[in-house]
C-alpha positions as CSV (number, residue, x, y, z in Angstrom):
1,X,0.0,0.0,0.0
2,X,1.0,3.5,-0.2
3,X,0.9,6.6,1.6
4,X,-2.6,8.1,3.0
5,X,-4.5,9.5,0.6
6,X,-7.8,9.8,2.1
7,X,-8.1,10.6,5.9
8,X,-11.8,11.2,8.2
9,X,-11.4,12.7,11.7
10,X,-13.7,13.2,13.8
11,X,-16.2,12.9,11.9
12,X,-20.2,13.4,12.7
13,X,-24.0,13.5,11.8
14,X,-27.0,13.7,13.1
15,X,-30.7,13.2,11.6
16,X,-33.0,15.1,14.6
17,X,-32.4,12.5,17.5
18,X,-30.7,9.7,15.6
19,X,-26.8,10.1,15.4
20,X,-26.0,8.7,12.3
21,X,-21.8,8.6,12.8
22,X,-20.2,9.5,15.7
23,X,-16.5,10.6,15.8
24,X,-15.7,8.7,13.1
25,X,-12.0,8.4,11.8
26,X,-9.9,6.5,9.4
27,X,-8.0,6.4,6.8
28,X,-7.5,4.8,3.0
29,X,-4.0,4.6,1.2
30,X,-3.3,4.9,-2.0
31,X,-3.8,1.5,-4.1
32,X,-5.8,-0.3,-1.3
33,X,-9.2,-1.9,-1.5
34,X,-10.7,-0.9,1.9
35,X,-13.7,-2.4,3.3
36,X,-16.1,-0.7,5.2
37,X,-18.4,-3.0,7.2
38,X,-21.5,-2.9,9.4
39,X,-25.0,-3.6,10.1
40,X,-27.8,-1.8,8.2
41,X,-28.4,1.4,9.9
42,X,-24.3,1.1,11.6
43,X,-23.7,4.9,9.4
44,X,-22.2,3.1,6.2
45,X,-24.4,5.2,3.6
46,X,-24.6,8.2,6.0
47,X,-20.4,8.1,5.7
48,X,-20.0,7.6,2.3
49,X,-22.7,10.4,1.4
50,X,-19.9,12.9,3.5
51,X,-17.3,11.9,1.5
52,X,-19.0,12.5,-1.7
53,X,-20.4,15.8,-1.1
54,X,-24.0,14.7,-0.7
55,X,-24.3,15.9,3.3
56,X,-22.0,17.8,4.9
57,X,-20.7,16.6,8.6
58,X,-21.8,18.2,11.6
59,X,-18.3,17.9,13.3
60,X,-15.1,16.8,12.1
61,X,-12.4,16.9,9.0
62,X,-11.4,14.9,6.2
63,X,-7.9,15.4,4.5
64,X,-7.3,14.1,1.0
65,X,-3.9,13.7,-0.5
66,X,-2.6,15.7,3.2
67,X,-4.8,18.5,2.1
68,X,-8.5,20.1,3.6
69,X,-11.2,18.6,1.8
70,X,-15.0,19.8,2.4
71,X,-17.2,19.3,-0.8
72,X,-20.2,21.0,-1.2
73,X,-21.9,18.6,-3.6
74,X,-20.8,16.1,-5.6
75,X,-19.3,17.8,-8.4
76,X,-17.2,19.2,-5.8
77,X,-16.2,15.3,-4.8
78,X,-15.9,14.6,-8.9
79,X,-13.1,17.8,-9.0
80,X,-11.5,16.6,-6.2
81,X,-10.6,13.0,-7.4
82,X,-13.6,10.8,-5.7
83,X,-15.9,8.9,-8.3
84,X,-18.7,6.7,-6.8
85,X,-20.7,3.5,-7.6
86,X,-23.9,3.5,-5.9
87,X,-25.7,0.3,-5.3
88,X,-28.9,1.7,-7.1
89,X,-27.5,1.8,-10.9
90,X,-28.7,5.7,-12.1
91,X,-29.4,5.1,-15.9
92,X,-31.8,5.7,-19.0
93,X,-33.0,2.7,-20.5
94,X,-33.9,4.7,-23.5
95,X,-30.6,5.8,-23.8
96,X,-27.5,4.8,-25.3
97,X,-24.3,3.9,-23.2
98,X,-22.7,6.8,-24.7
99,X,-25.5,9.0,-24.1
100,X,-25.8,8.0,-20.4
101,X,-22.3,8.6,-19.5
102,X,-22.5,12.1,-21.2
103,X,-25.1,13.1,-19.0
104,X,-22.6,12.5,-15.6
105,X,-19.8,14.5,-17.0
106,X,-19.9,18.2,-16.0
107,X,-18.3,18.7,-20.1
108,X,-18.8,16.1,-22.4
109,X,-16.8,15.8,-25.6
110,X,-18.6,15.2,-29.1
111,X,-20.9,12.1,-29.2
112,X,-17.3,10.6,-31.5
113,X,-14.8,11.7,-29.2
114,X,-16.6,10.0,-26.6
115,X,-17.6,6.7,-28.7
116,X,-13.7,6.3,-28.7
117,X,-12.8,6.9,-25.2
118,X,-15.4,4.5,-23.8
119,X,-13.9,1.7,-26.3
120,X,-10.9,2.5,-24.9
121,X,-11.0,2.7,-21.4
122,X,-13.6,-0.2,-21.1
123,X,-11.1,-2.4,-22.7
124,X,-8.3,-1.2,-21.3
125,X,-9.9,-2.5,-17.9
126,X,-11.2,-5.7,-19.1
127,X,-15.0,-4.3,-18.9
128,X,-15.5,-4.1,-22.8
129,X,-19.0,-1.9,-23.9
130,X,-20.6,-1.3,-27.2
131,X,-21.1,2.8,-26.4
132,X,-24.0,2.7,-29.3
133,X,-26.3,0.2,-27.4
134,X,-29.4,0.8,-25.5
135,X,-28.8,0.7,-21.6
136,X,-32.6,-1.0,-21.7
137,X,-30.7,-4.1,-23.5
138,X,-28.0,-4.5,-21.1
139,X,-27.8,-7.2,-18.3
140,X,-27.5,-6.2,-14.8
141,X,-23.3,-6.5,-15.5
142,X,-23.1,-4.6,-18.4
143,X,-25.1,-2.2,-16.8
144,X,-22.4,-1.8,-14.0
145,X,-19.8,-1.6,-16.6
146,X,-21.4,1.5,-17.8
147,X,-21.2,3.3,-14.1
148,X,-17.8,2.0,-13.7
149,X,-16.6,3.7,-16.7
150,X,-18.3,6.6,-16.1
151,X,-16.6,6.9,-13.3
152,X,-13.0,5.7,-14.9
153,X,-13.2,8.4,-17.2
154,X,-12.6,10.9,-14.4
155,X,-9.4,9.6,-13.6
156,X,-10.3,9.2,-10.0
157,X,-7.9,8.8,-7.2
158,X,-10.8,7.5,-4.3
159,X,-13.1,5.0,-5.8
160,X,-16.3,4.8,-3.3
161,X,-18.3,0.8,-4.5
162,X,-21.0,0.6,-2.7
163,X,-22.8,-3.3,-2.7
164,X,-21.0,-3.8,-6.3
165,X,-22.1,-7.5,-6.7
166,X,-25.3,-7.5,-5.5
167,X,-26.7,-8.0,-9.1
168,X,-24.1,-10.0,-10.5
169,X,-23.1,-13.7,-11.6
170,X,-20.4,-15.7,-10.6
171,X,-18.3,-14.6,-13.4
172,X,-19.4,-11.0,-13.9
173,X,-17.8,-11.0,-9.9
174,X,-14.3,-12.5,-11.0
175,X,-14.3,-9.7,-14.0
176,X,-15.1,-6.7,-11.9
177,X,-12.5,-7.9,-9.3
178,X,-10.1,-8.2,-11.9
179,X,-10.6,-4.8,-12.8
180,X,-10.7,-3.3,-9.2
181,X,-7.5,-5.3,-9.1
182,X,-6.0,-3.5,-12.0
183,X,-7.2,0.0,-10.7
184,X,-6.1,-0.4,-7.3
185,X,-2.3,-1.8,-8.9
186,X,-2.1,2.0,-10.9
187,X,-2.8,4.0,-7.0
188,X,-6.2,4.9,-7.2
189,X,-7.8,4.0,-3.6
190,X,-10.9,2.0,-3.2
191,X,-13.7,2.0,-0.2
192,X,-15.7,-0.8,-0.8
193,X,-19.0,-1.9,0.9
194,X,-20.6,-5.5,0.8
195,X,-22.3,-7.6,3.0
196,X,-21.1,-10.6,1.5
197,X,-18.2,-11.6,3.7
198,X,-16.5,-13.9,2.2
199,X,-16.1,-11.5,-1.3
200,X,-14.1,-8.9,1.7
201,X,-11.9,-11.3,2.3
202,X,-10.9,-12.1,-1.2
203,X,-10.4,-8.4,-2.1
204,X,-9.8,-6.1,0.7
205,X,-6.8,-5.5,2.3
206,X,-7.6,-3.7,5.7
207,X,-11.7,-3.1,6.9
208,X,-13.2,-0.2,9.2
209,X,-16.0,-1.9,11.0
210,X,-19.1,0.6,12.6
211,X,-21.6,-0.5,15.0
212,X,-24.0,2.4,15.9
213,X,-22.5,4.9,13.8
214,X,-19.3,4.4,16.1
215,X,-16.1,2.7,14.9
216,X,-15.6,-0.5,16.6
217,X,-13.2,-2.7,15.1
218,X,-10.5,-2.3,12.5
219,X,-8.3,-5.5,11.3
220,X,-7.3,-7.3,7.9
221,X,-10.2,-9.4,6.9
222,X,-8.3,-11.7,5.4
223,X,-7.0,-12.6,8.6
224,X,-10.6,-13.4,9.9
225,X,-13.2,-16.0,8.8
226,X,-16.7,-14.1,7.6
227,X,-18.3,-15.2,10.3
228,X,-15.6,-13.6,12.8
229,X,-16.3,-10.5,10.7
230,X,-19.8,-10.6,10.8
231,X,-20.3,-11.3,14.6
232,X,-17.6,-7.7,14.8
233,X,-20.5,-6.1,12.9
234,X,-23.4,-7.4,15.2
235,X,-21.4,-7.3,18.0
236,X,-22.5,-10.9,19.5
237,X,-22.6,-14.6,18.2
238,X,-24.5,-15.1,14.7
239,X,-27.4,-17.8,14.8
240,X,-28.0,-19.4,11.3
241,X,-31.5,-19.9,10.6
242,X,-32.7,-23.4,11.9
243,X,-34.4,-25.8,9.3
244,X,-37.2,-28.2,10.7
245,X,-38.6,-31.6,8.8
246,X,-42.3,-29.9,8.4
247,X,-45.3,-31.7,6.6
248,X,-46.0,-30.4,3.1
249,X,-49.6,-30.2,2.3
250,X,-52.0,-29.6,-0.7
251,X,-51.2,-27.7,-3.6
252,X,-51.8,-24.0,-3.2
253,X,-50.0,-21.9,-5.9
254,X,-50.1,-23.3,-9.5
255,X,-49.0,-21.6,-12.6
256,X,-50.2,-23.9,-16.2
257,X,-48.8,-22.7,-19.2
258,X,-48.1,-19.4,-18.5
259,X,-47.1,-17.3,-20.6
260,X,-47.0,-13.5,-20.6
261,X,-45.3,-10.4,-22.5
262,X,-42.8,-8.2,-20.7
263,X,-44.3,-4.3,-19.8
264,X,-41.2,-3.1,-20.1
265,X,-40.2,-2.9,-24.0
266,X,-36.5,-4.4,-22.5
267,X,-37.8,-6.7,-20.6
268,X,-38.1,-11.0,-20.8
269,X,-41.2,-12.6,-21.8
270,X,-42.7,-15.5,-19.9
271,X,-42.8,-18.5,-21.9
272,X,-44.8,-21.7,-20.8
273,X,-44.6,-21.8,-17.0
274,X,-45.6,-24.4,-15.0
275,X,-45.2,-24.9,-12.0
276,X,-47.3,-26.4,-8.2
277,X,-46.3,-25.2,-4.7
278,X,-47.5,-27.2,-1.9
279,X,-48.6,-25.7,1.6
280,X,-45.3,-25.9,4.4
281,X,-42.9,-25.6,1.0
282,X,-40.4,-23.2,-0.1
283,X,-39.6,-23.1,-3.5
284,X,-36.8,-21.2,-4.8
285,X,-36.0,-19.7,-7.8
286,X,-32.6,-18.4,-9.1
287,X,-31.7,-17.0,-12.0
288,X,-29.3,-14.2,-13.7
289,X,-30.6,-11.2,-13.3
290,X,-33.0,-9.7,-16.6
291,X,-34.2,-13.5,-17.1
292,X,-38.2,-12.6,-16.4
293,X,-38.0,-12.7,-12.3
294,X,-40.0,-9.0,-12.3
295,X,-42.0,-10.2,-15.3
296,X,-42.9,-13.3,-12.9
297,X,-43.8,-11.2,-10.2
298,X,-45.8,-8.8,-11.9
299,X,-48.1,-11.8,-12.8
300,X,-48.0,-13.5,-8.9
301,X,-48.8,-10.0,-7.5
302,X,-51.8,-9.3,-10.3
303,X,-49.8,-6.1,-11.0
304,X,-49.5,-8.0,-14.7
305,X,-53.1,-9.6,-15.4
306,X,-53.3,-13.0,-17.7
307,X,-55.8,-15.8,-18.6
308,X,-57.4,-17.0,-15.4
309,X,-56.7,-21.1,-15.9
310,X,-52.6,-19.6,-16.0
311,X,-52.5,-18.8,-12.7
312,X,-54.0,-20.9,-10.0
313,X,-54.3,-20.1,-6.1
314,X,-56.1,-23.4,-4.7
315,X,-58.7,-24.3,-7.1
316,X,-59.5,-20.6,-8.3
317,X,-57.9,-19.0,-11.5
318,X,-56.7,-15.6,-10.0
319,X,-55.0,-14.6,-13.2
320,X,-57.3,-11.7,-14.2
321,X,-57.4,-10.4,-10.3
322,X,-56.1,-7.5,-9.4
323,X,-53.4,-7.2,-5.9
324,X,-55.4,-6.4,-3.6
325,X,-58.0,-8.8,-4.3
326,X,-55.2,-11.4,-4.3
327,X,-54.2,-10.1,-1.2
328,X,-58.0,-10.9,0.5
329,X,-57.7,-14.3,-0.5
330,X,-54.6,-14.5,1.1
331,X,-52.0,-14.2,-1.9
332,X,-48.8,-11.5,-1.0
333,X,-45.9,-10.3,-3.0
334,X,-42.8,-8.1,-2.1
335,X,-40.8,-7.1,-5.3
336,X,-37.3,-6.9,-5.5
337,X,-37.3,-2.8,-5.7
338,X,-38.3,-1.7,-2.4
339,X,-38.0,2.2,-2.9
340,X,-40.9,3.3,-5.2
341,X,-42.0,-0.3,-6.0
342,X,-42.2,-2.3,-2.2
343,X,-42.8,1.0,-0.2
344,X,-43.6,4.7,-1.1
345,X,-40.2,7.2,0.1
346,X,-42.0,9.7,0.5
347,X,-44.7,8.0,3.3
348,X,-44.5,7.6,6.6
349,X,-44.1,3.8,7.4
350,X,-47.7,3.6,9.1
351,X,-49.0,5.0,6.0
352,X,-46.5,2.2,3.9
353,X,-48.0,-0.3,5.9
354,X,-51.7,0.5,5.3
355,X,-50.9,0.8,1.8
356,X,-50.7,-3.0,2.0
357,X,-52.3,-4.4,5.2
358,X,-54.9,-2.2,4.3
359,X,-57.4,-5.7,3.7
360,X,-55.7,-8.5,5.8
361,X,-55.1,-6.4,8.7
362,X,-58.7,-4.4,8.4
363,X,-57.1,-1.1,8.4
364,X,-60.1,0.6,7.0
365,X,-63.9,0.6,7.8
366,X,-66.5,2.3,6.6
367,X,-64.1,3.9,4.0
368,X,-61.9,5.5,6.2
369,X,-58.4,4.6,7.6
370,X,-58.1,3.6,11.1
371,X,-54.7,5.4,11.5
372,X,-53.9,4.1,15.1
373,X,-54.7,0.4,13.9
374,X,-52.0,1.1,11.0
375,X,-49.6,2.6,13.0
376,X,-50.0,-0.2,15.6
377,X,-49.5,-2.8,12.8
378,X,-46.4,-0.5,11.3
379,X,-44.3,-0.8,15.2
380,X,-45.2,-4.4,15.2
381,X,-43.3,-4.7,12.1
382,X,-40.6,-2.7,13.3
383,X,-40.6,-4.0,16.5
384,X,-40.8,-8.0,15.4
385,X,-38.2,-7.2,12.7
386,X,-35.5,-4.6,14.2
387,X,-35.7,-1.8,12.3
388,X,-33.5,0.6,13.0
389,X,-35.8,3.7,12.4
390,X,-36.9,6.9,14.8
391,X,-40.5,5.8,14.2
392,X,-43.4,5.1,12.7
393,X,-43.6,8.4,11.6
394,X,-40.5,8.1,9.5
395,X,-40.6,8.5,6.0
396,X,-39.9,5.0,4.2
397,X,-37.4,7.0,2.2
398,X,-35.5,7.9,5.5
399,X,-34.4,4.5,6.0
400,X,-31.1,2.7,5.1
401,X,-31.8,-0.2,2.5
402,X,-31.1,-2.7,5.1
403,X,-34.0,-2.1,6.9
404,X,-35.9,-0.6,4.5
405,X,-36.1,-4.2,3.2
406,X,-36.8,-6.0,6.6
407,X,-40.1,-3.7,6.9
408,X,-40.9,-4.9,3.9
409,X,-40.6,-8.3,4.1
410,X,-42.0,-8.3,7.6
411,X,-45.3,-6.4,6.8
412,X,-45.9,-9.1,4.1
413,X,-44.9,-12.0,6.5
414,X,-47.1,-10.8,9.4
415,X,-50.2,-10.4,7.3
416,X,-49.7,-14.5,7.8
417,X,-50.5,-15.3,4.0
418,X,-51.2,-18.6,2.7
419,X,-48.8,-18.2,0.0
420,X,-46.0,-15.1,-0.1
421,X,-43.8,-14.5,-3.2
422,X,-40.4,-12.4,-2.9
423,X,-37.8,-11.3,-4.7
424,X,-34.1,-10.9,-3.6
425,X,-35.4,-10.8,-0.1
426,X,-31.6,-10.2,1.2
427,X,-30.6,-8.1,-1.1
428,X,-28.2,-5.2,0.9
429,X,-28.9,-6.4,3.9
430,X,-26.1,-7.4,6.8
431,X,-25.4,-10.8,7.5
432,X,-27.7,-10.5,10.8
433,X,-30.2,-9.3,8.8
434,X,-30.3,-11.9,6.7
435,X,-30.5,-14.5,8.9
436,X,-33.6,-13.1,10.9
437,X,-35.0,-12.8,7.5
438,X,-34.3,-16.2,6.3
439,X,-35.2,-17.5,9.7
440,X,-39.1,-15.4,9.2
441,X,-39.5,-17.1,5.9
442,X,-38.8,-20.8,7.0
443,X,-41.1,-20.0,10.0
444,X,-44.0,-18.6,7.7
445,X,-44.0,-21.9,6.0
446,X,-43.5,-23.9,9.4
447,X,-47.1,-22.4,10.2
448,X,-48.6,-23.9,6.4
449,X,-47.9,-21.2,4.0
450,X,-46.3,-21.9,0.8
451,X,-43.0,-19.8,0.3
452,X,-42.0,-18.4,-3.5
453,X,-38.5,-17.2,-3.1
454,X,-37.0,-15.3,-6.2
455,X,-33.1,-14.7,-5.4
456,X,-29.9,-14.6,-7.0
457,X,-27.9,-15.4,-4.0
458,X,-27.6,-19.2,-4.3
459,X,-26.3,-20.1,-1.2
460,X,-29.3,-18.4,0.2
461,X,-31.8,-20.7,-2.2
462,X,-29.9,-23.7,-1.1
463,X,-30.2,-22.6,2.4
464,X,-33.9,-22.0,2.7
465,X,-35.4,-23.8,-0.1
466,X,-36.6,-27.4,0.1
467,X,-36.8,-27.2,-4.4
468,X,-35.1,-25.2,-6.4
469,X,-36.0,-23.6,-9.9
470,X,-34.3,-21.9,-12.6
471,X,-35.2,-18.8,-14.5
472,X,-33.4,-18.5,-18.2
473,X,-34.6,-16.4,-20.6
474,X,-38.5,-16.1,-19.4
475,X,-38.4,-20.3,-19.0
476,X,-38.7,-22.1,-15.6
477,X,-36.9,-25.2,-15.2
478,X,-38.2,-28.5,-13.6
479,X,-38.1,-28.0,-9.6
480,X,-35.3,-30.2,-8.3
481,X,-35.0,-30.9,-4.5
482,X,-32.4,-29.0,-2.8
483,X,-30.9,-31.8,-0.5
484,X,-29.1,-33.2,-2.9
485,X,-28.6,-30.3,-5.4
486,X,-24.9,-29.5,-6.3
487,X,-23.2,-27.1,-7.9
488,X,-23.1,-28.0,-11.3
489,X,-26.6,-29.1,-11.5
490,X,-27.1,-25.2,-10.5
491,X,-25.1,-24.3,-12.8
492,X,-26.8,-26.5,-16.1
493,X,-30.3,-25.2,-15.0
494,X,-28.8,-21.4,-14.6
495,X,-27.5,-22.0,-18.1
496,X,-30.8,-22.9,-19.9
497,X,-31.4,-26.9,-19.0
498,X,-34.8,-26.6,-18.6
499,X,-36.2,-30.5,-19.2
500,X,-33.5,-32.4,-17.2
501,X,-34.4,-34.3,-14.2
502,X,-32.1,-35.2,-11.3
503,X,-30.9,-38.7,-13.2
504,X,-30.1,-36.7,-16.4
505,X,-27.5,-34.5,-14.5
506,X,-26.2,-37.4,-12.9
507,X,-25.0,-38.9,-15.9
């Protein structure tokens, strides 16, 4: 490593009565990939936000390259050397990869010049983009590629990742490490957040670990196991959820033939799905991202309406009913986007949660909303699911993403449905988090619901998931069972084997 490029003293920030970061300080060298770890809510996003001109501290200093640095805004950040990768990808579908990245420079050279430099640098770092494509026909990968090179293009000395593989594959993971590897090798400094342990301590050289907003722990993670990292982060022992032999009942959720066009003109069509889900099951399904999992959950949730012999919930065709009329009958969803699609940012979270419990937690009579009823139902969510949040009061958009997403999973899971769908139920969240999460899910179908769980973290399918499913291009492969599933039958399903059975992979 080199010398200190970036340093944070001191620093601070408050929200009203909740103290985001307290006296905060460390420091990143030049060429080294430094992780910085915590719980959802630990001051992670309200750090990084100070660093790239998007809050100013209430107390404290940061230094970079030995000199004062106190941007304003971001732009500020951009002039000063720091380039950022946010864990929400902000891009035009409509747009062309050229035409994206103009619009995050301050001076954008001709639409040509440009072309050329985004070649270039893309495959100069091993991250190669046609600038002439449509984001809208991207994968979730390619799509990264395009922020990353944005930001490349600025030369940056302080790369900021923040969750940069939530979205990705196996192999899209190896390429962007290769190409963090190269950047870090020419100087420039990287802070990288993740919750997935065991990616730190492949990458990272040295990790700053908050608890509270508070740094508690600093150490090389690649001296520690990920589960000695993540119990620094929750500051206790880490419980893995606990899997019970539980009784599997009738059919409950079945999908014959279904078939169904994408509303978004870049998105996957659904193409002869079926599929049964038995009461006290979990069945998961995994898939690369862009493969038709929103598509799929458009049409579970009735957001996306289809013939009603497609989509079965006991013996009734529900494919031409609305959500909330899927909700009466007992039929909830949580999507995978949980700000603007799962929850409202700019409602309270007792109004979020009458937006959904509104039927199967009678939140409503005569036509009006029984506010104390929601707002009782919104602190049994926080309350059953530790959300770190000043209230029921707050504004959803207030929230970090951690628990943003373990309010919304918990106001589905306590409207005890007889069948819940999700998708990426972890995604952002700690390792704590997670397992609570997890834990919630197994218990729902402990009680008789069935369990629809969309993910692309496969250890967590494996985990919680007593068949497994796989989503390529709009096409759901035979459910195996998970007992026995290994790696490269995940792999062959991933890849498009939609027909096999457990004997063909065996041979």
């Amino acid at each position: 490593m080199g010398v200190t490029l970036f340093r944070a003293s001191g620093l601070s920030k408050a929200y009203g009565a909740v103290q985001a970061n307290k006296d905060v300080s460390f420091d990143v060298a030049a060429g080294e990939v430094h992780a910085l770890l915590g719980e959802n809510g630990a001051g992670k996003s309200t750090l990084v936000k100070m660093i790239y001109g998007l809050v100013a501290p209430d107390a404290g200093r940061m230094e970079m390259a030995g000199a004062e640095y106190a941007p304003g805004d971001p732009n500020a950040a951009r002039d000063a050397g720091v380039a950022m990768v946010f864990q929400h990808f902000s891009l035009f579908d409509a747009l062309s990869v050229a035409e994206n990245i103009a619009l995050g420079m301050a001076d954008p050279p001709a639409q040509k010049a440009l072309s050329a430099r985004i070649r270039e640098v893309s495959t100069e770092y091993g991250l190669p983009l046609d600038p002439a494509r449509a984001v809208g026909d991207l994968s979730a990968g390619e799509r990264q590629r395009v922020e990353i090179v944005r930001c490349l293009l600025q030369a940056p000395r302080l790369f900021i990742m923040d969750e940069p593989t939530s979205v990705l594959t196996p192999q899209e993971v190896e390429i962007l490490f290769a190409t963090l590897r190269q950047i870090s090798a020419e100087g420039t400094a990287i802070l990288y957040i993740s919750h997935k342990l065991e990616e730190i301590r492949t990458l990272c050289d040295r990790a700053t670990i908050l608890r509270g907003g508070e740094v508690v722990a600093r150490c090389d993670p690649r001296e520690k196991t990920a589960r000695e990292l993540a119990e620094l982060m929750v500051g206790g022992l880490l419980e893995r959820p606990e899997r019970e032999a539980r009784p599997v009942g009738d059919v409950v959720l079945r999908l014959d033939g279904l078939s169904a066009p994408s509303r978004n003109a870049f998105g996957t069509a659904l193409k002869d799905i079926s599929v049964e889900v038995r009461a006290g099951e979990v069945l998961g399904i995994g898939g690369v991202a862009g493969n038709g999992q929103d598509e799929l959950l458009a049409v579970l949730s009735g957001e996306a309406r289809v013939g009603p012999g497609m989509v079965r919930f006991g013996d009734r065709g529900v494919g031409a009913l609305g959500p909330e009329a899927r909700r009466a009958l007992g039929l909830c969803c949580a999507p995978e986007e949980r700000l603007g699609h799962a929850a409202a940012p700019g409602m309270s979270l007792t109004e979020n949660a009458a937006l959904s419990g509104m039927t199967r937690k009678g939140l409503a009579r005569s036509g009006f909303v029984r506010w104390r009823a929601a707002k009782g139902f919104a602190e049994e969510v926080i309350g059953a699911f530790d959300v770190r949040t000043a209230g029921a009061e707050a504004a959803a958009g207030s929230l970090s993403g951690g628990n943003l997403q373990k309010f919304v999973i918990g106001r589905e899971v306590l409207q005890r449905p007889a069948v819940l769908v999700v998708n990426q139920p972890t995604w952002g969240v700690d390792a704590k988090a997670a397992s609570q999460i997890r834990q919630a899910l197994l218990d729902l179908a402990a009680e008789g619901a069935a369990v629809v769980v969309i993910s692309q973290d496969l250890d967590e399918l494996v985990e919680v998931s007593d068949r497994f499913a796989a989503l390529n291009e709009g096409r759901l492969s035979a459910p195996l069972g998970t007992a026995d599933l290994t790696v490269d039958q995940i792999g062959l399903m991933l890849g498009g084997a939609h027909d096999m059975s457990a004997a063909h992979v065996a041979e």
